[in-house]
C-alpha positions as MATLAB code, in Angstrom:
seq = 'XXXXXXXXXXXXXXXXXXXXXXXXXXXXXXXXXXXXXXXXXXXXXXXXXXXXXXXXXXXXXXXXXXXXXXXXXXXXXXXXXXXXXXXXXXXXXXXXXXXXXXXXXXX';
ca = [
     104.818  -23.349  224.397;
     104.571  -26.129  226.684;
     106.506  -24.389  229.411;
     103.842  -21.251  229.338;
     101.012  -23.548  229.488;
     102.194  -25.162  232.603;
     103.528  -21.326  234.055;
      99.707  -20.287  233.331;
      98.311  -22.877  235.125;
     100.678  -23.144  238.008;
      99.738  -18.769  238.472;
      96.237  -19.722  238.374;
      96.409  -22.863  240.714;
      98.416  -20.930  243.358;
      96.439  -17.637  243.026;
      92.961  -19.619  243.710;
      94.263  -21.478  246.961;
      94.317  -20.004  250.511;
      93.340  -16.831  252.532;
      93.001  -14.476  249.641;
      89.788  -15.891  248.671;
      87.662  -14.572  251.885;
      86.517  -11.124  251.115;
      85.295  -10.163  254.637;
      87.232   -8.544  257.376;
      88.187  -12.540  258.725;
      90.651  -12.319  256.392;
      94.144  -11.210  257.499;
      95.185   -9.045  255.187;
      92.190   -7.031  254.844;
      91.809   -6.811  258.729;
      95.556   -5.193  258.325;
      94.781   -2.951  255.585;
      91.578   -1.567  257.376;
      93.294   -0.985  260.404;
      95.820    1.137  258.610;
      93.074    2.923  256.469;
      91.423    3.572  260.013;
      94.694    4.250  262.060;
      95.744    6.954  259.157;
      92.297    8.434  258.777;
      91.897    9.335  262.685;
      95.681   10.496  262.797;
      94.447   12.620  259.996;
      91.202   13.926  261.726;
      93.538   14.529  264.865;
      96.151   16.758  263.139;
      93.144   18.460  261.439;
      91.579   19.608  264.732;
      95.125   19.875  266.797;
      95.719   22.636  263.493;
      92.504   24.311  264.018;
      92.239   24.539  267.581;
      95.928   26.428  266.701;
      94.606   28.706  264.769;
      91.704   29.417  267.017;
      93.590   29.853  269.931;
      96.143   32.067  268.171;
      93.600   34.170  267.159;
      92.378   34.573  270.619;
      95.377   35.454  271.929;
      95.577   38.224  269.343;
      92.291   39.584  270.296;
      93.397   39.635  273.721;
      96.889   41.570  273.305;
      94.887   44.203  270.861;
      92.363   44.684  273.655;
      95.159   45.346  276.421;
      96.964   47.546  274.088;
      93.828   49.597  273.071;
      93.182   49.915  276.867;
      96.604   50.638  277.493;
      96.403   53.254  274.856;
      92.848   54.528  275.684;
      94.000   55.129  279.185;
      96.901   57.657  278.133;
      94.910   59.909  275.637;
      92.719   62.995  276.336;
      90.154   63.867  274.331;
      89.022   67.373  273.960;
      85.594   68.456  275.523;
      82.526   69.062  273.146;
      82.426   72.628  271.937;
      79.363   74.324  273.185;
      76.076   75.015  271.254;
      75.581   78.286  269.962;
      73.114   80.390  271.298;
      69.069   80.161  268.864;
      69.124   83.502  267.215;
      65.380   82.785  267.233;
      62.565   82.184  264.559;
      63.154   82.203  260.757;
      61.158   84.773  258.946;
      60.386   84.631  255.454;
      60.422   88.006  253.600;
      59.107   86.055  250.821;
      55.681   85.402  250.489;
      54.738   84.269  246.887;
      53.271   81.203  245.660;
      55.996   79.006  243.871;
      54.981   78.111  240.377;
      54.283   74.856  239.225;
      56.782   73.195  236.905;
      54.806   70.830  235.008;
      51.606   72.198  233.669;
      48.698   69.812  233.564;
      46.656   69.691  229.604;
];
């Protein structure tokens, strides 16, 4: 029992001495940590953008090989003339003269 007692103690004495205690960015170990944390967030924000101005650029070099062919292919086809209008036979004449009846009667 005696031998935890003085283990206990001896943690706590050596974990309350030395650098550990400053919680600012003075300290060491924290300045390391936060340059990490800030070296692996702007390699991630890099490979983020380096992927999207990929994608971007892939897609405009798509655009521009689908115009070329479509001009390419444009080029090469004939399209037939419009057909001509037939000629007015003239005015429609109604035969017909009587008054349509109403379908809903009014009561």
């Amino acid at each position: 029992m005696k031998k935890l007692l003085l283990f206990v103690i001896f943690i706590s004495l050596y974990s309350c001495s030395g650098d550990d205690l400053i919680l600012n960015s003075d300290n060491p170990k924290i300045y390391k940590a936060l340059q990490k944390k800030k070296q692996e967030y702007a390699s991630e924000i890099w490979a983020n953008c380096r992927k999207e101005a990929l994608i971007r650029a892939d897609q405009y070099v798509d655009s521009l090989i689908s115009t070329e062919i479509a001009f390419q292919l444009s080029d090469s086809i004939v399209f037939p003339q419009k057909p001509p209008k037939p000629q007015s036979l003239g005015k429609i004449i109604l035969t017909d003269t009587s008054k349509a009846k109403p379908i809903f009667r009014k009561q």
